[in-house]
N, C-alpha and C positions, 0 to 999 in steps of 0.2 A: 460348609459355608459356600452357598451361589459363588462361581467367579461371575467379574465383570467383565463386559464386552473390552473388547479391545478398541484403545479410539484412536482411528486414521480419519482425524475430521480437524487437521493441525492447520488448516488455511483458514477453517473459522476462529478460532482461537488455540494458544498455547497453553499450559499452565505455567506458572512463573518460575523459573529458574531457583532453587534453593539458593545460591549465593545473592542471588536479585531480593528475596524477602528478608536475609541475612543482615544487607547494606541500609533498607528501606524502614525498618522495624524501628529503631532510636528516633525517626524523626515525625512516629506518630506519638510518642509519649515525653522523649527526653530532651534531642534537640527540638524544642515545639516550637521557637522561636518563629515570628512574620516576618520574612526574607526581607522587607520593605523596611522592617523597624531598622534605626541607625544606636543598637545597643548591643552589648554582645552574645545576646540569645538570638537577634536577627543577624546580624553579622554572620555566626556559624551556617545559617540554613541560606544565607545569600552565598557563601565560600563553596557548598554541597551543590547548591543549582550551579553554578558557574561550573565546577569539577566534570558533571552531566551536561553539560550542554560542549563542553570539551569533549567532551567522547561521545556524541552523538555526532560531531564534526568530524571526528576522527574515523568514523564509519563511513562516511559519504565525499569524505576528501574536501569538504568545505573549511572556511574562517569560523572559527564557533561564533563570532559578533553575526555571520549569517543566519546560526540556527536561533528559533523561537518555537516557544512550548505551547501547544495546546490540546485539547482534550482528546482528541484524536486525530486517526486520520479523515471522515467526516466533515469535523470543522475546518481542518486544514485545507481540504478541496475548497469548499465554501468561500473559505477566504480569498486563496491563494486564487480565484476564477473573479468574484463578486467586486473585492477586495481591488485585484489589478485595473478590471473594466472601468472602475471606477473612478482609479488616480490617472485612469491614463487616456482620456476617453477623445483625447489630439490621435491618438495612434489608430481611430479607426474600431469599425466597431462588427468586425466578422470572426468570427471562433471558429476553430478544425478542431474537429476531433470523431472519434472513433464510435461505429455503432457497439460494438462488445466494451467499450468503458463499465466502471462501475457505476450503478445506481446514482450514486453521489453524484460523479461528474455529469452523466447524462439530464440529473433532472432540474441540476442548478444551469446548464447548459438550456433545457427547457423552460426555466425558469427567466432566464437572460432573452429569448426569444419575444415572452410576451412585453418585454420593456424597450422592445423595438431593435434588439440586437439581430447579428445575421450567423445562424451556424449551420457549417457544413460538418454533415456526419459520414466520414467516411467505410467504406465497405472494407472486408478482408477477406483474402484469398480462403481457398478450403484449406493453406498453409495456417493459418491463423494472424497472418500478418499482414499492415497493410503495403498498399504497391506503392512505393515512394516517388514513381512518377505523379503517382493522384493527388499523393500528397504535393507535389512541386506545382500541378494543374492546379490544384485548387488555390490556392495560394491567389490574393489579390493586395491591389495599392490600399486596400481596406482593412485587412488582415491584420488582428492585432495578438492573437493568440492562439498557440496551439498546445491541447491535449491529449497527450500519450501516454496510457499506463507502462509500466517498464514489464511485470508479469503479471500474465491474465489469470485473474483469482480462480476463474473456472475450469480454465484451459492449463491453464501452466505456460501458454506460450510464451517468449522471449522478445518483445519486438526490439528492432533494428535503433536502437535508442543514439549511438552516436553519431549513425547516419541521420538520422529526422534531428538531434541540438544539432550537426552541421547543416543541414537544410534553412534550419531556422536563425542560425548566428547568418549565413551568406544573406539571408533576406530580413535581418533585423527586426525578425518575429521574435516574444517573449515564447518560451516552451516548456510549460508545467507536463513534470512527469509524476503521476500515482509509484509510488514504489511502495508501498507495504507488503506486496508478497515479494520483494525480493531483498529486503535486508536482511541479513545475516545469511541470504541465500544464494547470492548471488553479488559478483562484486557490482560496487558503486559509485562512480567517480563521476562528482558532478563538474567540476572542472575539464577532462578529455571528455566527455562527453557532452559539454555547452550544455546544460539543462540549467535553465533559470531559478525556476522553483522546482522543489521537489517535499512530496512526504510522506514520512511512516507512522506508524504506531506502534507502541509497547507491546502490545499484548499476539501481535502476529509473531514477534523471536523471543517468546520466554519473558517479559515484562508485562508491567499490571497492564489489567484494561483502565479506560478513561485517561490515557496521556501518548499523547503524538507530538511529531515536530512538526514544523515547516520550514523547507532551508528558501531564504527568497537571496539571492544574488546582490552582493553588495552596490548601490547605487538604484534598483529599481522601487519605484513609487508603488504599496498599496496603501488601499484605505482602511482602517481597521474595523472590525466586524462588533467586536467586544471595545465601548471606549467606557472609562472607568479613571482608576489611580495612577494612568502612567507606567504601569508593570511593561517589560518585555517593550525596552524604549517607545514606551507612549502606543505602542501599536495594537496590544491584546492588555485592558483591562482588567483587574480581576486580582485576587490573593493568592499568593504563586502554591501549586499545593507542591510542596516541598519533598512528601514522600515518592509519591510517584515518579517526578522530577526526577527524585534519586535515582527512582527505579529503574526508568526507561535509559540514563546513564548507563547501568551498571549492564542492564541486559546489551546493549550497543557496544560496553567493551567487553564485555566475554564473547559477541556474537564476531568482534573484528581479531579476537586472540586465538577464538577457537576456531576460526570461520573453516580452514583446510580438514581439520579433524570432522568438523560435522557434516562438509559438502561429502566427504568420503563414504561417513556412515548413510550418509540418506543415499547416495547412489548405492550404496551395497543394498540397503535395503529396497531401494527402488525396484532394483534388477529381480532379489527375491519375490516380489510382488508380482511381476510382470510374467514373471516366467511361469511363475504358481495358473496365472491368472489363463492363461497363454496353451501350458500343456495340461491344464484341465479343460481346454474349450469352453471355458465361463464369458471368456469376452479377447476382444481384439482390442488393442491400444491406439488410442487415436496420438496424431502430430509426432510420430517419433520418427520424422524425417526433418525433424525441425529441432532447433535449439528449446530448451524447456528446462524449468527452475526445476532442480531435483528434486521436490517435496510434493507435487501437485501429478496426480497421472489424472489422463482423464482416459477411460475403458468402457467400450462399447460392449452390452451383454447380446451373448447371443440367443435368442429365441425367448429372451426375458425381459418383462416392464423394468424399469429400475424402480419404482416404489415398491414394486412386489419381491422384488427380491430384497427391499433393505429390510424391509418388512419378515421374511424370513429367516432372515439373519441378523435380526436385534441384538440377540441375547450372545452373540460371538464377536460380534464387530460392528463401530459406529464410525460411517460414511454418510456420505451425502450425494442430491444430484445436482446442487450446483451451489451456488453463492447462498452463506447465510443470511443475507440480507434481504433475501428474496424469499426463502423459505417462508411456508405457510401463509404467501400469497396466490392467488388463483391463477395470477400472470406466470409465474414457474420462471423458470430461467429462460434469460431475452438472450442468453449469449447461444444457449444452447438451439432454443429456438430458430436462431442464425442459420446455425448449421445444420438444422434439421434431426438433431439430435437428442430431444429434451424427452425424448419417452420412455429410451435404452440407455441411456448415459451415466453411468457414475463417477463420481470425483473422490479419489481413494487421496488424501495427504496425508504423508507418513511424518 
């Protein structure tokens, strides 16, 4: 019988955690109950989201009455950029953020442009990170929001996240940070680190796909994107889908129970990768002078295309050369692009 390839392509997605399908399974058939209903088959599935949204808190150092569910991280960005412009449009109408963001942030950022808004895109060092004086220059009496991912999907980089929320709390800027590649991988504290909003998705730490949070800071104003029955106090519309809910819960607490045991194995394995990588003269490792989420390498081939080499190596191992969201677009990876990278690059996630 064919083996299958081995798949280090863990930044595009997970597979679900057996304990995560374990918890999630009763409340596609048994408890079916509508979280909304006031009987006690809704009752049980409103006590289950409440339980999940407790331990998604519990991940990120937030109030759980902060965190709120939605289908990913996607609509989370959406919102949590759309959404704030919207309630708060006294504060000014200039957005920071980064040219290596994701897809998401960049194009609803581009999106915000044609409706008259002002966005500064910042550059970043061949570090991978941005220079936080830039960030302090660009900064105006207009400025009403800044976005910073925590780690770069492509890169794996680490930016400076406590220093840019202190930047932003001293100048009374909101500061949305993308974290989906660094939960469960990286700690999260959105309290010492002044981040306003922030969000993840399930399906990047072993939880289903199609459900994310967004934690938004007790007291700030959005506008909701989905308006509907009142779910997820009045602010995201819609019939709470209950299992997932559970799901992205249950992945958040095994990822904050087990978090020391699995940061260990991925560095062990990291080191394995790099070294393999390293003293076969396959490729040099890019950013390892720089803090980096232990799951993401990103490895320059030598004397080789990276399509041509994945392409060679199908049938042993599945990698990527940059963000899945970009795949099997003509445009290729803008991060990589960046850095001049996007021809030889591969992104191995263990």
């Amino acid at each position: 019988m064919k083996q299958k390839p081995k798949y280090w392509d863990y930044a595009a997605t997970t597979p679900v955690d057996q304990r995560v399908l374990d918890v999630m399974l009763p409340y596609f058939a048994e408890i079916f109950g509508n979280a909304s209903s006031n009987h006690i088959y809704g009752k049980k599935a409103k006590v289950a989201i409440e339980q999940a949204r407790n331990s998604v808190a519990d991940l990120i150092n937030s109030d759980a009455k902060e965190v709120f569910f939605t289908s990913g991280a996607t609509e989370s960005i959406n919102w949590a950029i759309k959404g704030f412009v919207e309630a708060n449009s006294e504060k000014g109408n200039h957005i920071i953020t980064v040219k290596t963001e994701h897809k998401a942030v960049l194009n609803t950022c581009e999106y915000l442009e044609t409706k008259g808004y002002e966005v500064t895109y910042l550059n970043v060092g061949e570090n991978g990170l941005i220079d936080l004086d830039d960030l302090q220059n660009s900064i105006s009496t207009n400025t009403c929001l800044v976005c910073v991912m925590y780690v770069n999907n492509e890169i794996g980089v680490i930016q400076e996240i406590a220093q840019i929320g202190n930047i932003c709390r001293k100048a009374d800027i909101t500061f949305f940070c993308d974290a989906s590649q660094a939960a469960g991988k990286v700690p999260i504290d959105v309290q010492s680190e002044n981040i306003d909003m922030l969000c993840i998705s399930g399906h990047k730490f072993n939880g289903p796909k199609g459900i994310g949070a967004l934690y938004i800071r007790k007291g700030l104003k959005l506008a909701p994107l989905m308006h509907g029955g009142g779910q997820e106090n009045g602010l995201r519309g819609g019939t709470y889908n209950t299992p997932l809910i559970v799901g992205i819960g249950e992945a958040a607490r095994i990822a904050k129970v087990d978090f020391k045991k699995n940061r260990e194995n991925l560095l062990a394995k990291r080191q394995e990768v790099e070294s393999y990588l390293l003293e076969n003269n396959i490729a040099t490792i890019n950013f390892q002078n720089k803090k980096t989420a232990p799951h993401i390498i990103s490895a320059s081939l030598i004397n080789k295309d990276a399509e041509d080499f994945i392409l060679e190596h199908v049938n042993e191992f599945v990698i990527s050369t940059g963000s899945a969201c970009n795949s099997g677009l003509i445009m290729g990876s803008h991060v990589l692009k960046f850095f001049n990278m996007d021809k030889n690059t591969i992104r191995i996630s263990i």
